[in-house]
N, C-alpha and C positions, 0 to 999 in steps of 0.2 A: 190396318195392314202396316207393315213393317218396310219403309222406302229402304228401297237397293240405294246402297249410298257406295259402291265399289265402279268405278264405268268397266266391266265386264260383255261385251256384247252379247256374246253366245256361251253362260256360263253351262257346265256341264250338266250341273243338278237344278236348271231351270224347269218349271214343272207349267203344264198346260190344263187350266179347266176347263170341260168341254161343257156343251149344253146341248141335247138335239135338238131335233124338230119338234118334240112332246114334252120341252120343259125338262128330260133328264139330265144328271151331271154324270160325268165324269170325269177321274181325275189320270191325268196321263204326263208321261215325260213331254216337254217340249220337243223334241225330237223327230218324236211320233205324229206330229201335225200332219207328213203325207199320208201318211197310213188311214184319215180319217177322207179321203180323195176320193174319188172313183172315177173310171177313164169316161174322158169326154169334160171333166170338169175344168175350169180355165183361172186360175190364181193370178189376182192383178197385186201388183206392187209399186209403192212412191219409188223414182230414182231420183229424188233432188237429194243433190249435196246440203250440207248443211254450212251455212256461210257465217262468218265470226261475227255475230250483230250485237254484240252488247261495244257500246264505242263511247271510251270515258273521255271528257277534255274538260270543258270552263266555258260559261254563260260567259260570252262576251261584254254584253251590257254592263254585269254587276261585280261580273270577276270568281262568281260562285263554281263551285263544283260541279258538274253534272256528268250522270250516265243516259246516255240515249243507248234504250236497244230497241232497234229495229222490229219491228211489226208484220209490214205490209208495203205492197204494190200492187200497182193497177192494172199490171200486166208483166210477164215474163221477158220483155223484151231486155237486151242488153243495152240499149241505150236512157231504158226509164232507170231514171238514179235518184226520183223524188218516193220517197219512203213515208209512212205512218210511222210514231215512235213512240213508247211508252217512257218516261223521264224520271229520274231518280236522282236524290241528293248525293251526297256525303255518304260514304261507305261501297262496299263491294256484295259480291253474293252470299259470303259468311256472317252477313244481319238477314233474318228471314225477312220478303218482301215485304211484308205488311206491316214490318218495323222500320223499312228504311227509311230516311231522313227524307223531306219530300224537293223537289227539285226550287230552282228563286223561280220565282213568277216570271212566265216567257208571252208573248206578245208578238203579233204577226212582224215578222220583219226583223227580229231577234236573231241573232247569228251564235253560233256552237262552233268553239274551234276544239274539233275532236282529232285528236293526233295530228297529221299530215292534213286534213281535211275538213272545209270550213261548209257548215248547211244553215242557209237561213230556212227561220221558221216562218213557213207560207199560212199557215190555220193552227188556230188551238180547236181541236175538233170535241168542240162540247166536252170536254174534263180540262181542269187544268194541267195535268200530264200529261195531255193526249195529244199529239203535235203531227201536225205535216210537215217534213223537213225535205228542203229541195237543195241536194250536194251544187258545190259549185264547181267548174271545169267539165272537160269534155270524161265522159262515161271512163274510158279506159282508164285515167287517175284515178276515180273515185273508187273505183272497183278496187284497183292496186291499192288505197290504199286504207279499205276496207278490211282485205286480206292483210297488210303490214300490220295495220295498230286493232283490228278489230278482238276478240274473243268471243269463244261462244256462250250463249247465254248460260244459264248453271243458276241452280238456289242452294240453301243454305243446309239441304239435308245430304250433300256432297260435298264434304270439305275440300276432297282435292282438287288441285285446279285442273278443268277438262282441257285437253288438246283437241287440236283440229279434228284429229284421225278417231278419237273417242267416240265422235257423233256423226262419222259418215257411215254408212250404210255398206257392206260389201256389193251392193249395187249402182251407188251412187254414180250421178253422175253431173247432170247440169247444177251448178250452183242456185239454187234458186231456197231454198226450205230455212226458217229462221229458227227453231227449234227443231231436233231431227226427228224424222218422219221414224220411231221409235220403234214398230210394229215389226220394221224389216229388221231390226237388231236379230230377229227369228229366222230369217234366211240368209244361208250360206249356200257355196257352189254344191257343198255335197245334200242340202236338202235341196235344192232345184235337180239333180240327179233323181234324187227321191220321184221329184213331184213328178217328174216323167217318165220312171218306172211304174208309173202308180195309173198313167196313162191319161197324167191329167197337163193339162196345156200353162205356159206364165208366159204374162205379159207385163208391160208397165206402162206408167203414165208419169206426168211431174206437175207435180203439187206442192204451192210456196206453202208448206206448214207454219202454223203461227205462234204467239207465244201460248203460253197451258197457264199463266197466270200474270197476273199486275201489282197483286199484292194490294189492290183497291177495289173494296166488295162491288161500287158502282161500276166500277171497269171491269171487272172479271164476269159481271150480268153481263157486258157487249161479245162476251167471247162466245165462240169463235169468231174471228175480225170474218172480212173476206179477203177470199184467197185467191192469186190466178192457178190456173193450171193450164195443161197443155196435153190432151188424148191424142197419142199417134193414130198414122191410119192406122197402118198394124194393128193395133190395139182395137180399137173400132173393127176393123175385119174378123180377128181373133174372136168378139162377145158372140158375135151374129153367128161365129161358125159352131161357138158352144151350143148358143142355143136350137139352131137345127139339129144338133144332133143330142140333144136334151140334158146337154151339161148345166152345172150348176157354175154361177158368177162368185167366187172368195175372195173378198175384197182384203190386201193385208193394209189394215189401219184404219183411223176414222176419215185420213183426209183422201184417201181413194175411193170411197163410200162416199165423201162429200162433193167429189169431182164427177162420179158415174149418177148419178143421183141428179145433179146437176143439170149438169150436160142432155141429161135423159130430158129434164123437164121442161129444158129451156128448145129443145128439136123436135121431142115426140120421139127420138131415139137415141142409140149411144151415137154420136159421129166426131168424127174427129176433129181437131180447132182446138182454138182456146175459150177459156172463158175469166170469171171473176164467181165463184161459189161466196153467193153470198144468203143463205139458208143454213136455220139449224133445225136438224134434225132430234125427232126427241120419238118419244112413247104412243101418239097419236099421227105421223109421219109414215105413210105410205111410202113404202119401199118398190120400185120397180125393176131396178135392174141388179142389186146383191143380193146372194142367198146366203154368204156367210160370211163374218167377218173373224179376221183373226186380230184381236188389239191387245195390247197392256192389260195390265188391272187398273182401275179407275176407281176415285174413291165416290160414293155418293154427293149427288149438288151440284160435279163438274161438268163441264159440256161435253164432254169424253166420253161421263156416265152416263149422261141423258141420251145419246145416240145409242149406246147399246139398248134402250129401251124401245128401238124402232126395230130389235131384231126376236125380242122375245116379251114376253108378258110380265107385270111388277113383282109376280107371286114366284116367279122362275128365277127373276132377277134379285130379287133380294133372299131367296133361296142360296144363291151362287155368291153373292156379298159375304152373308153369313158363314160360308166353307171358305172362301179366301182368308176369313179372319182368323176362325178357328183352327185352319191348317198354316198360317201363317205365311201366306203366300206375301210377295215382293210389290212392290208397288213403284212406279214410277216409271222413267223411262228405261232404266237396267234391268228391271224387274219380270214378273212373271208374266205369262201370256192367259188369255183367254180364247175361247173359239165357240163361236155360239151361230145356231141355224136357225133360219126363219122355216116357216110350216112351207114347203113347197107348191102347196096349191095356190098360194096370195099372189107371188109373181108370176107364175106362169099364166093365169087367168089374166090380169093386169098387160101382160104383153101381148096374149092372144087377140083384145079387146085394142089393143094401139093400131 
């Protein structure tokens, strides 16, 4: 597939493949996603903002070069400022990752002064680019100046350089998501008008989304990291009322499928709270609370791709691979949409039985 290399959110001629319950496709305007609705159904969406987490400064030790971008946290609180990071040398995002220069050798207790903002390195967490980094000063600094010197992540099939505004969500809202939660790039205020003449219900949750890549095949195996999230009651109220009255759960994206999924398995139901999603989903993964997801196009291999295979069959799915190529559909986060249905007796039997 051909990566959207324009940051376009909601470009016009974006195109949606559909999949049903029976393994069929079909090929439809992006647009048209409410239209595939029916009332009673409840569409859940990420609102985390997307936060500038690639943060360039110098290995203090050796006087080297380095890019820390940001990863991961333990939880959504505003005071947790100790982060996961994946590490890079010499260069920016216009060297594709798996070419970039590797970072100087870092060692517990190692300090990064990245802009305004100094993180000793607390673990190298099994890779030698894989680092726990613990900012110093009180939260509100580091946050500031995060936002000052940070940029948002970006690879090398985007040459121009992303602004803030590129990767937020027209729903966003808590800063919390390290790569943006990409899925909602598909809803705007006039498709939530949609979804609710269509008589179907939206809710949201916020899910720190993580990075989509490392550019190191052993580190790209750990992907997806874990992630916190945080399900409103609302939200939680919202699922229960679909399902009495026998709506369907559409998850937008992989990381709201990976929060309700979650959540579910960790209570025995949707409830609300936080948590830390740290499960991946694939082809042999019981689904209990999404009936559809709407995501990206995903290229085969990725953890992206492997979770669509929890919603439909290998023979469906690479059926559906095959017409995104052939029709030339978009790939990446600019890119085109997908929308795929699980067989609706799997979960409702699954929930009856909870």
């Amino acid at each position: 597939m051909t990566p959207a290399n324009i940051p376009v959110q909601r470009p016009v001629d974006a195109r949606l493949l559909a999949i049903d319950a029976d393994g069929a496709i079909s090929h439809l305007r992006r647009g048209a996603f409410a239209s595939q609705l029916r009332p009673g159904d409840l569409v859940v969406a990420n609102d985390a903002a997307t936060i500038p987490a690639s943060l360039v400064g110098e290995h203090q030790r050796t006087g080297a070069q380095v890019e820390a971008r940001l990863a991961g946290r333990a939880s959504l609180a505003f005071k947790d400022v100790t982060f996961s990071a994946v590490l890079f040398g010499e260069g920016d995002h216009r060297t594709p990752t798996e070419l970039r220069a590797p970072p100087p050798e870092v060692r517990a207790g190692d300090r990064l002064v990245l802009g305004p903002l100094t993180a000793c390195v607390e673990a190298v967490l099994g890779h030698p680019r894989f680092v726990r980094l613990a900012f110093q000063g009180d939260a509100a600094a580091v946050w500031a100046g995060i936002a000052a010197h940070g940029r948002p992540v970006q690879y090398a099939y985007m040459a121009q350089a992303l602004a803030l505004w590129d990767v937020w969500t027209p729903i966003a809202g808590p800063p919390a998501a390290f790569e943006p939660p990409s899925a909602g790039f598909a809803i705007d205020w006039a498709m939530l008008g949609e979804i609710r003449w269509q008589g179907a219900g939206f809710a949201t949750l916020t899910h720190a989304a993580g990075l989509s890549s490392t550019g190191d095949p052993a580190l790209d195996a750990r992907l997806p990291l874990p992630e916190a999230y945080r399900i409103p009651a609302a939200t939680a109220r919202a699922i229960h009322r679909a399902w009495a009255r026998g709506g369907r759960i559409v998850a937008v994206g992989t990381t709201v499928t990976r929060a309700l999924e979650h959540a579910a398995a960790l209570h025995g139901q949707v409830a609300a709270g936080e948590g830390l999603a740290d499960q991946r989903l694939g082809p042999a993964t019981p689904l209990w609370v999404v009936d559809a997801i709407l995501s990206g196009t995903h290229a085969p291999g990725d953890s992206h791709h492997d979770l669509l295979g929890a919603f439909t069959d290998a023979e469906a799915l690479g059926q559906a691979d095959a017409e995104l190529e052939a029709r030339g559909y978009r790939t990446h986060e600019f890119g085109d949409s997908v929308l795929i249905w699980r067989r609706p007796s799997e979960a409702r039997a699954r929930r009856a039985a909870a």
